[in-house]
RODO-2510 file (C-alpha; in nm, 4 decimals, decimal comma):
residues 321
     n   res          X          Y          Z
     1     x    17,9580    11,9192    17,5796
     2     x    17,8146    11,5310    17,6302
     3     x    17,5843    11,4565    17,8544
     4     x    17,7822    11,3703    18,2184
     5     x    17,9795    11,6919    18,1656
     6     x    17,6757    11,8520    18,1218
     7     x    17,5255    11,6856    18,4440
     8     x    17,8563    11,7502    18,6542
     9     x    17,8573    12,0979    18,5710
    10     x    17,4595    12,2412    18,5611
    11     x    17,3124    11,9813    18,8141
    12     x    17,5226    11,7799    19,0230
    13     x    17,4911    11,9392    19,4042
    14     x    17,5342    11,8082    19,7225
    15     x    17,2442    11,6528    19,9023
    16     x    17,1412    11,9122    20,1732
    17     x    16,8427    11,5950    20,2818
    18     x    16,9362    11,3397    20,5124
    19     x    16,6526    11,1233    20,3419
    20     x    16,9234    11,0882    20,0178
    21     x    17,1590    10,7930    20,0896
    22     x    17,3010    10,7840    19,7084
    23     x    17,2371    11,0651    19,4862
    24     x    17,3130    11,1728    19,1349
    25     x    17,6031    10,9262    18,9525
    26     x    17,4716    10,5641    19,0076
    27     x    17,2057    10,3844    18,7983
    28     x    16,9823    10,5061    18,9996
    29     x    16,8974    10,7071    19,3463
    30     x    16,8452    10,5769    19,6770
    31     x    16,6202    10,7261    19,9225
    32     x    16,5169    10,5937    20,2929
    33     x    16,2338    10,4470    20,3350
    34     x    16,1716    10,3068    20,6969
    35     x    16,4240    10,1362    20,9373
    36     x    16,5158     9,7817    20,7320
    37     x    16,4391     9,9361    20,3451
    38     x    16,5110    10,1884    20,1029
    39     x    16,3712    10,3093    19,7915
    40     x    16,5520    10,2726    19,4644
    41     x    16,4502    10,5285    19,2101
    42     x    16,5211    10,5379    18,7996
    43     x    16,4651    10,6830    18,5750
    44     x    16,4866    10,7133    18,1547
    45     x    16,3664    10,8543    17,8352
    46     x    16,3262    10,7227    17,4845
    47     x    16,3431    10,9776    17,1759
    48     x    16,2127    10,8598    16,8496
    49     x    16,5530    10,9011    16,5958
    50     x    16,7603    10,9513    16,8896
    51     x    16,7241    10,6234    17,1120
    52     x    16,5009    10,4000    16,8625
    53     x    16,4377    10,4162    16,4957
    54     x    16,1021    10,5739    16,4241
    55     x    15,9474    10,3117    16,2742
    56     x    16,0020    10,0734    16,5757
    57     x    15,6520     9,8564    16,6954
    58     x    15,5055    10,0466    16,9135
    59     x    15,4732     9,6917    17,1202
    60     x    15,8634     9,6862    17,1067
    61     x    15,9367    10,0302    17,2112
    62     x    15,6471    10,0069    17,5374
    63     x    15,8173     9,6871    17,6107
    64     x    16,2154     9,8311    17,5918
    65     x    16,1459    10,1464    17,7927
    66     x    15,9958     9,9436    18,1025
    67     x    16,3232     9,6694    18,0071
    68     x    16,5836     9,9593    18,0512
    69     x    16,4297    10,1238    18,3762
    70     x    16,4719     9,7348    18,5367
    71     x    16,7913     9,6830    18,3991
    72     x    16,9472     9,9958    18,6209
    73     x    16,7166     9,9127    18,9335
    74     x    16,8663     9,5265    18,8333
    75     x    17,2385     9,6726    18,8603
    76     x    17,1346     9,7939    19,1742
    77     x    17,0521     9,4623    19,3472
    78     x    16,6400     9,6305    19,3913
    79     x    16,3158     9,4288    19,3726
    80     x    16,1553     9,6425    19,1213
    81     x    15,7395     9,7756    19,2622
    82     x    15,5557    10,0568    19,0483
    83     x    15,6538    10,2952    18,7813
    84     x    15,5584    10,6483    18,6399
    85     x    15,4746    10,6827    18,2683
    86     x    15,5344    10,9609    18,0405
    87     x    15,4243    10,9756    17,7237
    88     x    15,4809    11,2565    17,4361
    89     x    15,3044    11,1740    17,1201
    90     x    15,1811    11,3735    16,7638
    91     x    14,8414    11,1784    16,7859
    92     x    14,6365    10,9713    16,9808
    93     x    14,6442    10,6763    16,7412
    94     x    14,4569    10,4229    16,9251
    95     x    14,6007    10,1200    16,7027
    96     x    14,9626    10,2720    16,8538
    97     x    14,8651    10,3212    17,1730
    98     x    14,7591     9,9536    17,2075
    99     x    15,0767     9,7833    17,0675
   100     x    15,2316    10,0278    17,3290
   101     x    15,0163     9,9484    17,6198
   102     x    15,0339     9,5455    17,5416
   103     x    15,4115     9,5802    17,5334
   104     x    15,4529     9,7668    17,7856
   105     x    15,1920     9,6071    18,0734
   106     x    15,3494     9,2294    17,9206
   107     x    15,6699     9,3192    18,0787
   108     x    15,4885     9,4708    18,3825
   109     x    15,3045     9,1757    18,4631
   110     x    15,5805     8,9317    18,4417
   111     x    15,7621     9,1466    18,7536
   112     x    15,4381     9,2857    18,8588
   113     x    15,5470     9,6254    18,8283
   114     x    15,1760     9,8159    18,8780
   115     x    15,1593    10,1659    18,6506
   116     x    15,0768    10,4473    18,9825
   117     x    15,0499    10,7387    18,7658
   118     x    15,2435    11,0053    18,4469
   119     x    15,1738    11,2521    18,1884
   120     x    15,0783    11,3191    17,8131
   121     x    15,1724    11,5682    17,6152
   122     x    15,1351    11,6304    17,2098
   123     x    15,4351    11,6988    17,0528
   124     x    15,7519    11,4473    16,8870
   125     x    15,7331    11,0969    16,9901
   126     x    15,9239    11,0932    17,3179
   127     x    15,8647    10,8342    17,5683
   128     x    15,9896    10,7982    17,9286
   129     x    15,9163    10,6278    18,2593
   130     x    16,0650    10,6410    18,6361
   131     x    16,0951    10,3153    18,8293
   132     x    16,0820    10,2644    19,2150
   133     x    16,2222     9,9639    19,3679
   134     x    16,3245     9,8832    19,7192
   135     x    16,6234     9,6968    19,9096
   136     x    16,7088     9,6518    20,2558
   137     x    16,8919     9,9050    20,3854
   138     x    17,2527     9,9347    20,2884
   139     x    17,2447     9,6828    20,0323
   140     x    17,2100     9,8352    19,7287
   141     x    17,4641     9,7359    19,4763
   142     x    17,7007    10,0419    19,3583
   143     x    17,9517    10,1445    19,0933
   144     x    18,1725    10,2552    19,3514
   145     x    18,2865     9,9137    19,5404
   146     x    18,5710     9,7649    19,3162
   147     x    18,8733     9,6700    19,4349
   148     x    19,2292     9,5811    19,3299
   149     x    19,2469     9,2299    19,2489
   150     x    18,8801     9,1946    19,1492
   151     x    18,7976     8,9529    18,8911
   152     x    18,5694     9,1478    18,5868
   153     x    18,2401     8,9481    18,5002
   154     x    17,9677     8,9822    18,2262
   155     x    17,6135     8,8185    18,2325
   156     x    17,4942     8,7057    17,8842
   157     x    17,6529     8,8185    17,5290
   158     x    17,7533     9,1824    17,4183
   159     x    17,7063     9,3363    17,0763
   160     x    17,3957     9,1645    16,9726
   161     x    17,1952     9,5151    16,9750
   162     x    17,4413     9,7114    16,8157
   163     x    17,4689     9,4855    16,5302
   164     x    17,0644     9,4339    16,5431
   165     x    17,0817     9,8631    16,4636
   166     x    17,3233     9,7771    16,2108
   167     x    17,0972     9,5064    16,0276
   168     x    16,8209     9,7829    16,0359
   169     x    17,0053    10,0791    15,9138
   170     x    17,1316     9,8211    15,6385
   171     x    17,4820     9,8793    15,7276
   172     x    17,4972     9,5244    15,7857
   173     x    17,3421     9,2251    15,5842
   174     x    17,1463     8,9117    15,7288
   175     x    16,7807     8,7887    15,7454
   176     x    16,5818     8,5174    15,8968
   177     x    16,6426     8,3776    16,2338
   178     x    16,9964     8,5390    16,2962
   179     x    16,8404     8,8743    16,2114
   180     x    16,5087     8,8227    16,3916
   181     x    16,7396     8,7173    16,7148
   182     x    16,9780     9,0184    16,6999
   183     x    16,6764     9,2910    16,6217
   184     x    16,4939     9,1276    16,9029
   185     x    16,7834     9,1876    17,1154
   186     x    16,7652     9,5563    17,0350
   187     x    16,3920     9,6158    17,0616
   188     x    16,3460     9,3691    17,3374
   189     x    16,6457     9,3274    17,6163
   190     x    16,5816     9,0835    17,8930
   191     x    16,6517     9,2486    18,2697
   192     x    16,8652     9,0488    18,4807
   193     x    16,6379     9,1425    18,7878
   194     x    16,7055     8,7882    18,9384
   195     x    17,0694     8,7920    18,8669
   196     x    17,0916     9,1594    19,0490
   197     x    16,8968     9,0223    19,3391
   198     x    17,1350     8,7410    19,3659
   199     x    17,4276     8,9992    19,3505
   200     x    17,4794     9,1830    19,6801
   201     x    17,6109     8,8592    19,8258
   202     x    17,8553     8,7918    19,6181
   203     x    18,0003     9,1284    19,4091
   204     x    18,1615     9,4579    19,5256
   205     x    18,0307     9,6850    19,2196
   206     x    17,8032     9,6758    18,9622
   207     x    17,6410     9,8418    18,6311
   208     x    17,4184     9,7977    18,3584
   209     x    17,5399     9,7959    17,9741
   210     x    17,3565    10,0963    17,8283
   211     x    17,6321    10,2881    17,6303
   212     x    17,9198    10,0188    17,5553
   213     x    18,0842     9,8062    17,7705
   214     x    18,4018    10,0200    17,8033
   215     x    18,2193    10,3295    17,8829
   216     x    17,9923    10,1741    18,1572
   217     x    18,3040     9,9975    18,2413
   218     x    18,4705    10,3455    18,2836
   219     x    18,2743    10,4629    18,5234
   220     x    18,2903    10,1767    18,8093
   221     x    18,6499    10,2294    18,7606
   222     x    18,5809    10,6312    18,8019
   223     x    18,3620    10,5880    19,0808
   224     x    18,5729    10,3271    19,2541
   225     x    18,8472    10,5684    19,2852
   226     x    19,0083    10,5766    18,9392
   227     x    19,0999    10,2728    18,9628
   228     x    19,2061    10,0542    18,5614
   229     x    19,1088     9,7234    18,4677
   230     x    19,2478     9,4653    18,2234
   231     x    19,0126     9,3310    18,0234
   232     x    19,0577     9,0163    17,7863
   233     x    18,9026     9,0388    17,4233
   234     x    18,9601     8,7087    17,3497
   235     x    18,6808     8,6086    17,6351
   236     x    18,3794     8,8295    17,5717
   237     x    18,0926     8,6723    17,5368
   238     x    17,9628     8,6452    17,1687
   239     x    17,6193     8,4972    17,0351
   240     x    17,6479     8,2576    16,7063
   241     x    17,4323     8,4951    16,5340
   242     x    17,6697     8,7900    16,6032
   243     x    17,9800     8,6232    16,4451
   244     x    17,7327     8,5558    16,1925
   245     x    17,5663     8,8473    16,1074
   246     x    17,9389     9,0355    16,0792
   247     x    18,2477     8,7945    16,1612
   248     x    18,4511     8,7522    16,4945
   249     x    18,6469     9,1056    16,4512
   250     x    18,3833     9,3304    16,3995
   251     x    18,1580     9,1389    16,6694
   252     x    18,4327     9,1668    16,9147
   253     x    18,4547     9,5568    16,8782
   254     x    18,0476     9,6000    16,9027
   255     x    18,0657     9,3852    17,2390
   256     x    18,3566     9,6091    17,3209
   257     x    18,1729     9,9630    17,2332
   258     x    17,8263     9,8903    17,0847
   259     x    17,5153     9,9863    17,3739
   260     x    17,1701     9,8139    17,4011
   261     x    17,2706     9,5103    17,5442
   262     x    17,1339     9,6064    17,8754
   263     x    17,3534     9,3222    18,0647
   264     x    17,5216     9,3259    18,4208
   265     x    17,8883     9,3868    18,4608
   266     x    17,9830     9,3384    18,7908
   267     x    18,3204     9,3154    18,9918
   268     x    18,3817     9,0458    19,2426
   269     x    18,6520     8,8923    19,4735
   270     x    18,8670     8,5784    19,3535
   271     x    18,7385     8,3810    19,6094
   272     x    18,3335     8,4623    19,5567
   273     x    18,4020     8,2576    19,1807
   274     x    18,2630     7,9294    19,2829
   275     x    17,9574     8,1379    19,4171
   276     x    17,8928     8,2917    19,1233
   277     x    17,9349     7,9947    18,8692
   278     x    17,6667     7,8738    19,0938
   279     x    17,4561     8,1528    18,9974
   280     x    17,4818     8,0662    18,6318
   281     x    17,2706     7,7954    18,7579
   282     x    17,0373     7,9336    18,9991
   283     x    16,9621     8,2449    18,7442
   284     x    16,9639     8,0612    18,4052
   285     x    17,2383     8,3749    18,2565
   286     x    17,5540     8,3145    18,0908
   287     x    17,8191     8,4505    18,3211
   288     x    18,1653     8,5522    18,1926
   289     x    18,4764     8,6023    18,3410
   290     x    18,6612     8,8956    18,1203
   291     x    18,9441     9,0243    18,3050
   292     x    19,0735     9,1800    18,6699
   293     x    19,0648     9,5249    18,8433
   294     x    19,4153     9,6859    18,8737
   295     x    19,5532     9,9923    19,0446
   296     x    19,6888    10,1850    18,6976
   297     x    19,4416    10,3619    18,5859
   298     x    19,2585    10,3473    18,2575
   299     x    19,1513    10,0229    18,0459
   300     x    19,4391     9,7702    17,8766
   301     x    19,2954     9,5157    17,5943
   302     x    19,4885     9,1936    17,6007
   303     x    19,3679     8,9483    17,3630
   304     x    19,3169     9,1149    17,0737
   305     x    19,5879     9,0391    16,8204
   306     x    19,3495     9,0118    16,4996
   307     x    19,1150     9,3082    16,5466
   308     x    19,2048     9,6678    16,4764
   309     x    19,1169     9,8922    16,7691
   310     x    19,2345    10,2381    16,6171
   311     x    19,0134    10,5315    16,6400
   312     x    18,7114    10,3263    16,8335
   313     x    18,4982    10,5114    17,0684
   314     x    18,4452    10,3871    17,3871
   315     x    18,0995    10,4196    17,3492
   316     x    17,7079    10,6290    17,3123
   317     x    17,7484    10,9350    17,4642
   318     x    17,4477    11,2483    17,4365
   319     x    17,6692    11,5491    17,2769
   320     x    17,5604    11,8867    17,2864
   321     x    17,7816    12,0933    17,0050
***
């Protein structure tokens, strides 16, 4: 059983509160919160072998789990404002817990995020934190928007943290600068807080790029009312040091399946394109045009004469046996 079977089947209810606008199935929840706002609320956990190596930095890994809390409250279009921190830990080794701390409060102070409160526990190295954001009301952006006829955009590059896990694991080979870049795009993914702000104008759906882009892909499409897309390999965005680190092919399938990258994809009408090359501009993000929204369901690659799709996964998914 993975993970959203698990959730659709044990936890997903109806909301019996008026006070719920968007409940479980979005990057995050949205609650009201007055007349003109609502609150945006995230959440995620980290698990030492199971969502970072164990012998990450402990400045890395503080820094990543605030990163991936913004990036969902970023897919949602919400100004992020204070955050919950749990922490699970063997020991209280005070040279880890600083490297944590200075990673995690460097993020926190650059979108002055304040820390309101959490727990400790002793026990395997488990991290997690919950998020709260705001929006004005009815503005959040949501998975569940696309339309027919939609063009498909991507902010920044895709693969770079899959093939960073690679260079670790030493199922890939490269060092210096290329491999410092990549790694750091594992351990340290930038939010796109300012592009998500500068979203609800302009697209009709919207997600982060946690587990691969055709699984996050997969469920705007789901949520949008099983609805396909067509999306062109031959256009994803690649860094120089990913082509480097493995070649064009195998690149092209970690953009295509590999998670981490913690970018927007968003969908958007034809005629909002001049809008949002303007916000390549305005945001300082790479912004990528990779296919359309169609009415047949399901995902068709064009584009990709030269690379072997058989057998891929469409991306990280939790499995339960």
């Amino acid at each position: 059983m993975d993970e959203f079977r698990l959730i659709e089947r044990f936890f997903r209810r109806d909301s019996k509160s008026s006070e719920v606008v968007v409940g479980i199935g979005d990057d995050g929840a949205v609650v009201k919160a007055g007349i003109n706002e609502q609150t945006v609320l995230v959440t995620d956990t980290l698990v030492a072998g199971v969502h970072f190596p164990e012998r990450t930095a402990p400045q890395d890994l503080g820094y990543k789990l605030l990163a991936v809390n913004l990036s969902d409250l970023a897919a949602m279009g919400a100004t992020p404002n204070w955050f919950l921190l749990n922490l699970v830990m063997p020991d209280a080794d005070e040279s880890w817990l600083q490297g944590f701390s200075t990673g995690l409060f460097s993020l926190a102070e650059e979108y002055s995020v304040a820390l309101i409160g959490g727990d400790t526990a002793r026990g395997p190295l488990c991290v997690s934190a919950t998020v709260g954001g705001h929006v004005r009301s009815g503005t959040a952006l949501r998975r569940n928007g696309a339309q027919v006829g939609d063009q498909l955009w991507i902010s920044g590059t895709l693969g770079d943290a899959a093939i960073g896990l690679d260079l670790l694991g030493g199922v890939l080979g490269a060092t210096g600068e290329d491999m410092d870049y990549l790694v750091g795009r594992l351990n340290r993914p930038k939010p796109r807080i300012e592009l998500g702000l500068s979203l609800g104008a302009v697209a009709t759906a919207g997600i982060d790029i946690s587990d691969g882009l055709l699984a996050d892909l997969g469920h705007i499409l789901k949520e949008s009312g099983a609805l396909g897309a067509i999306v062109d390999v031959s256009c994803l965005p690649l860094s120089p040091q990913a082509i480097g680190a493995c070649g064009e092919s195998l690149a092209r399938e970690k953009a295509l399946t590999g998670g981490d990258d913690y970018e927007i994809c968003f969908t958007a009408n034809p005629a909002q394109r001049s809008q949002i090359e303007q916000l390549r501009h305005n945001c300082n993000v790479k912004l990528t045009c990779i296919g359309s929204i169609r009415t047949l369901a399901g995902i068709a690659l064009t584009g990709a004469d030269n690379l072997d799709l058989t057998g891929i996964k469409p991306g990280y998914r939790h499995d339960w046996l």
